[in-house]
N, C-alpha and C positions, 0 to 999 in steps of 0.2 A: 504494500500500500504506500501512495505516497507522501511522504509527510513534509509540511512546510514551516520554514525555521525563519527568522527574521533578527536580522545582527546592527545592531546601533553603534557605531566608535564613538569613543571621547573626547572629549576637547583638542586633543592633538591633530584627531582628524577633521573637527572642524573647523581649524583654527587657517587649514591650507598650505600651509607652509609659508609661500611667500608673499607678504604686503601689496598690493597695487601703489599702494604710496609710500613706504620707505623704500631705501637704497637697498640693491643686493650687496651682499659681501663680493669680492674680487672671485672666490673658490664657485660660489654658487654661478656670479653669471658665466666665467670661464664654461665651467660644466654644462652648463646649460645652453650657452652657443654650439659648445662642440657637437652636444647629441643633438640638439634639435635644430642650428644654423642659427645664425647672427639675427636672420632676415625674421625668424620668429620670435625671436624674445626680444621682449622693452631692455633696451642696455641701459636704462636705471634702476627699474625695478628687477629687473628676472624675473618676470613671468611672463610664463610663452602663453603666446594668442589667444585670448580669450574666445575668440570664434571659431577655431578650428579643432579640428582631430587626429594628433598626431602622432606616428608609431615611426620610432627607431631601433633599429637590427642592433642588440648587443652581444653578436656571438647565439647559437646554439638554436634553443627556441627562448632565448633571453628578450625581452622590448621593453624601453620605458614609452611611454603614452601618457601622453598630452591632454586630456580632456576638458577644452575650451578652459585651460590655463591650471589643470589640475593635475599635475604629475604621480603618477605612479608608475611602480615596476611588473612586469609578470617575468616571474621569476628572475633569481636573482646572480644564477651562476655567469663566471666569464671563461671562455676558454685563452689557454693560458695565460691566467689574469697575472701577470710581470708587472715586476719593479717599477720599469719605464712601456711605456708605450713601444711595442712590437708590432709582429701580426695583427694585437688585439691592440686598434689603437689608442687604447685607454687604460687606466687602472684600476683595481678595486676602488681604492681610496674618490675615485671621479664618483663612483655610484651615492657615495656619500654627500659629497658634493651638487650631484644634482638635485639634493631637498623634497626626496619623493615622500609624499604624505602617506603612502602605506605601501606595501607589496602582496602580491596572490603567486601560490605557489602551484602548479600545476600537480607535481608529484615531488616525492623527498629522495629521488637518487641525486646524487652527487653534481651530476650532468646537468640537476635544474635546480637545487636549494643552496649549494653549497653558497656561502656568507651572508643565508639570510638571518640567521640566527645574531651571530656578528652585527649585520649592519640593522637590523631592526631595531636591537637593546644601544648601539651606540647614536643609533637617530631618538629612540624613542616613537616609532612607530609601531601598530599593528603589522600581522603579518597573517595572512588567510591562507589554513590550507587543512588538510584533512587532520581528525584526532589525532591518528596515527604518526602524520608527517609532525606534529606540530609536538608530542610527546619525544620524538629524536631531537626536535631544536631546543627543547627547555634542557636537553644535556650537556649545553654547550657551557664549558669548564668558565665561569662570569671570574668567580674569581681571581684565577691565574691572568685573565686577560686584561684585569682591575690594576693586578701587579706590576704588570708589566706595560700599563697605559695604553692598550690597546680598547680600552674602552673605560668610562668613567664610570666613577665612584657613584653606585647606588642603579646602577644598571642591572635593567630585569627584560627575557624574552617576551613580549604579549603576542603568543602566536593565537590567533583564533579559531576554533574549530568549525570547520565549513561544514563536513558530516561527520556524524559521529560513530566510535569504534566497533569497526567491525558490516561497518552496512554493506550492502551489496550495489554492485550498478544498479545506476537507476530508479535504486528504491527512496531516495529522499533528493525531492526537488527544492531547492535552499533560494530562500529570498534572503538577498545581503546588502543593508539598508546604509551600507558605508560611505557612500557618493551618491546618496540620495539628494542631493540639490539639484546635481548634474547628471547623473545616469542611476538608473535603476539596475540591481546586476542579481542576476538568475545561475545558478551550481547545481551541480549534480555530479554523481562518481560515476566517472568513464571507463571504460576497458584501455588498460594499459597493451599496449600492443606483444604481441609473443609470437611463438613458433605454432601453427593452425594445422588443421586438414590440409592436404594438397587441393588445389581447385581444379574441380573436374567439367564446370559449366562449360567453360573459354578456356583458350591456348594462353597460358601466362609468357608475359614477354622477362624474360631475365635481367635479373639488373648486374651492372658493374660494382661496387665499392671496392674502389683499390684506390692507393694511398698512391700518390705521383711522389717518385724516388727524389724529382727534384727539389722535394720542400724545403729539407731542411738546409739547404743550399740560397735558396728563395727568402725563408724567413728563419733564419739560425735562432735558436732556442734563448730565450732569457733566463730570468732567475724567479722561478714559480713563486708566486704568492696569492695565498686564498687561506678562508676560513671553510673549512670544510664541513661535512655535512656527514655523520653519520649512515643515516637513512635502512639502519636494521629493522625497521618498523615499517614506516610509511616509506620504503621507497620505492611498490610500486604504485601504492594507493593514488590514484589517478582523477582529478576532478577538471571537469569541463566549464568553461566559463560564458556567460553571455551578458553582454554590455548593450542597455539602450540607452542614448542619449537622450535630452529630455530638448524639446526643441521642435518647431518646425514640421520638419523629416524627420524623425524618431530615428535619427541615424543609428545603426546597428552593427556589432562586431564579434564577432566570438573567437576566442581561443583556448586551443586544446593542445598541449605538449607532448601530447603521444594519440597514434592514432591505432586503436586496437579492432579485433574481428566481429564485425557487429552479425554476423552467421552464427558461430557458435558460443561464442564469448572467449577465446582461444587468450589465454593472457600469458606475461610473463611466469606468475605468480598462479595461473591453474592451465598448466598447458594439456598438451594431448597425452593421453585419452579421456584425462580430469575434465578438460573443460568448464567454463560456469553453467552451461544450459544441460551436462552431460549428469554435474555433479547436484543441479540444482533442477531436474526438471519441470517441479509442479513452480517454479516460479516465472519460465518465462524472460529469464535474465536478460536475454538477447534482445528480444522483444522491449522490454522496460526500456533501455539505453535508446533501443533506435524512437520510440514514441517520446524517451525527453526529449531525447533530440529535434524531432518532428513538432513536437510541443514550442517550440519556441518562436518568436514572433518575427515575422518575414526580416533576413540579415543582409545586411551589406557587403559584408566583408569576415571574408574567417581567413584569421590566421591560425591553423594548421600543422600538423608535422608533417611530412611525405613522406616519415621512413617507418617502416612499421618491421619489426623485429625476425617476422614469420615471411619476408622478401623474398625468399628462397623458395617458396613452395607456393606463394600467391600471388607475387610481384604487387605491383600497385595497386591493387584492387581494394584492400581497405580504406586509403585515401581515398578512392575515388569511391568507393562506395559511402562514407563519410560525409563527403560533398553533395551525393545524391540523395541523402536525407535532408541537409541543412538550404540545398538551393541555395546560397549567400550568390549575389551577385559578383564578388571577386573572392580570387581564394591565391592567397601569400603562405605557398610553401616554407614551411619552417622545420627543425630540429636537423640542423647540420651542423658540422664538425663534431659530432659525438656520434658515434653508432653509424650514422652515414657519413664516412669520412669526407673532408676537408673537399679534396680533390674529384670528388666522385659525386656532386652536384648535377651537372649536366647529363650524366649518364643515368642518373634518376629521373632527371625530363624528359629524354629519348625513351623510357620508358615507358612512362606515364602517358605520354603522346600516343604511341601505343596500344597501351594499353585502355585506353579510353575507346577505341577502334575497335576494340575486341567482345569491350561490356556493353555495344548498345543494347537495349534500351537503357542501361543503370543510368548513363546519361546523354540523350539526344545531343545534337550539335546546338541544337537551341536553348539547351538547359544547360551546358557546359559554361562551367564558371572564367573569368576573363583571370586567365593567371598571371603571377607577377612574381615571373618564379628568381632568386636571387641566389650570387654565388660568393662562397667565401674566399677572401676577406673582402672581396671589392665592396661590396655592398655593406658593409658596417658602417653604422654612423650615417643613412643619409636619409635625413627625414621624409616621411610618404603623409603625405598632405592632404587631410580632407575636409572639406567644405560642409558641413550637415545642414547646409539652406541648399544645397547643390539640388536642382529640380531631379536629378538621377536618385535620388536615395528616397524620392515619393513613393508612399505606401498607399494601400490598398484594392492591387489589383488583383487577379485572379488567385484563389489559394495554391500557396507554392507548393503543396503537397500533392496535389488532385490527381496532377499525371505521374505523381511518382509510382515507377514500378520494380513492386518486389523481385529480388534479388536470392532471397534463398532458394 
């Protein structure tokens, strides 16, 4: 059954971070030019554009977002977050910097939480993410990091619990009333992606993930720094997010940092022949995930993972069958340089292209999402801009669901 939860923050969260009328510090507007460009922040205050909508690539399936001048993080890890600016070309210490009023954590592997724990207790932010994920970041050693001024005196985790322990996909739809000024935001636990059935519908198209020999050549290694992430608990506990903006066009976006087998419920965490629908049948597990998903109100834009764990046996097919529930008018592959190496970006698009060829009906050429598929490192740091009076993100035409066609 599903059950609905509703989450208030505190002063901290209402407070926004940054004034419209005093001066930014030098750290904050730096930071906040670099992720989001000069051309959107006031260079006295530091706050970026109060009209617009704006998502910046930080490595991984990492983004800070902009929401008509209200900064937050989804997820918080960097790959190889270095001393100085590398590959990745920023630092931990920048994410501090940019004065984000809270962070949402998709899942608690290493790949998507690591220095939330860290940077939540030394901002004094909230931190949203599942019971499980949010009970590995309250283990984060305050004290030793007190010692040694890696965070001040009287710092404590507030991680939030989005669902709580132990629920199954899709059984609790979570209203989270934290940017209630500005956007209204809807949760639920998603299937973390894993090793599945072989697909037997369609011809799967094979993917590359190989590592090009020339990297370390390209961008020679620095000196690792990160606050790491446990994640013996929550890490693969997986939650799905969806953001309407309050406004106009009820502009809309979702993001999900692993994309799992909405057929059988195939996960990291209950792979074959366990499955979730295998091991759970009078629930329908599969079923639940794909109707939240379905549930949600006509999207703009989903950022997305494109790599799903079980590639070898399915290829792209859970993205794309993903996309074919949510209909979002554009879809910003996400979750690279971890799991789907660095290098092996574009051979996941020649995929996917593909593979889309192979699943009609999953999704018509008319239903197919306007993609804006991105490669690392080029694409780091460079603001994607949106408009939510844009007459494109006008709502209520035909139900996006009506022509969707099943897929199991």
């Amino acid at each position: 059954m599903t059950r609905i939860f509703s989450f208030v923050t505190v002063a901290a969260a209402l407070a926004f971070g940054v004034s419209a009328k005093s001066p930014a510090t030098k750290d904050i507007l730096r930071a906040r030019n670099l992720v989001f460009g000069a051309e959107n922040v006031d260079q006295e205050s530091g706050r970026v554009d109060k009209d617009k909508v704006i998502f910046s690539w930080l490595t991984n399936a990492t983004f800070a977002v902009s929401i008509k001048g209200h900064v937050i993080l989804l997820d918080t890890f960097a790959h190889r977050a270095e001393m100085v600016p590398g590959r990745t070309p920023f630092v931990v210490e920048d994410l501090v910097s940019l004065a984000p009023e809270m962070a949402f954590l998709g899942h608690g592997h290493g790949d998507h939480a690591d220095n939330a724990a860290w940077l939540g207790s030394k901002l004094g932010i909230p931190i949203f993410a599942s019971a499980e994920t949010c009970a590995d970041l309250k283990t984060l050693d305050i004290p030793n990091l007190i010692a040694s001024s890696a965070l001040p005196s009287g710092a404590t985790v507030d991680c939030r619990d989005v669902t709580s322990f132990g629920s199954h996909p899709g059984a609790e739809i979570v209203k989270i009333d934290a940017l209630e000024s500005v956007a209204s935001i809807t949760a639920f636990r998603h299937f973390h992606s894993g090793t599945s059935y072989p697909e037997t519908k369609f011809p799967i198209t094979p993917v590359k993930n190989v590592a090009d020999p020339r990297d370390p050549d390209m961008y020679p290694p620095g000196v690792p720094h990160s606050y790491k992430t446990a994640g013996k608990v929550g890490g693969p506990i997986s939650i799905y997010y969806h953001f309407v903006v309050k406004g106009e066009r009820s502009f809309t976006f979702a993001w999900h940092n692993t994309t799992g087998d909405l057929n059988h419920g195939c996960t990291i965490d209950h792979g074959v022949p366990g499955c979730w629908d295998d091991m759970f049948p009078a629930e329908h597990v599969s079923t639940n995930v794909r109707n939240a998903i379905a549930s949600l109100s006509e999207t703009d834009v989903e950022l997305g993972s494109f790599v799903s764990l079980g590639f070898a046996t399915t290829g792209m097919r859970d993205p794309i069958q993903n996309s074919a529930v949510l209909k979002a008018k554009i879809w910003i592959p996400i979750h690279q340089t971890n799991a789907a190496l660095p290098t092996s970006s574009l051979y996941f698009k020649l995929a996917y292209l593909k593979q889309l060829e192979q699943m009609v009906p999953a999704l018509t050429p008319a239903q197919r999402p306007e993609y804006r598929w991105m490669v690392d490192p080029d694409d780091y740091l460079k603001p994607m801009v949106y408009d939510p009076k844009d007459e494109r993100w006008a709502k209520g035409g035909p139900d996006k669901h009506d022509d969707h066609q099943d897929d199991d």
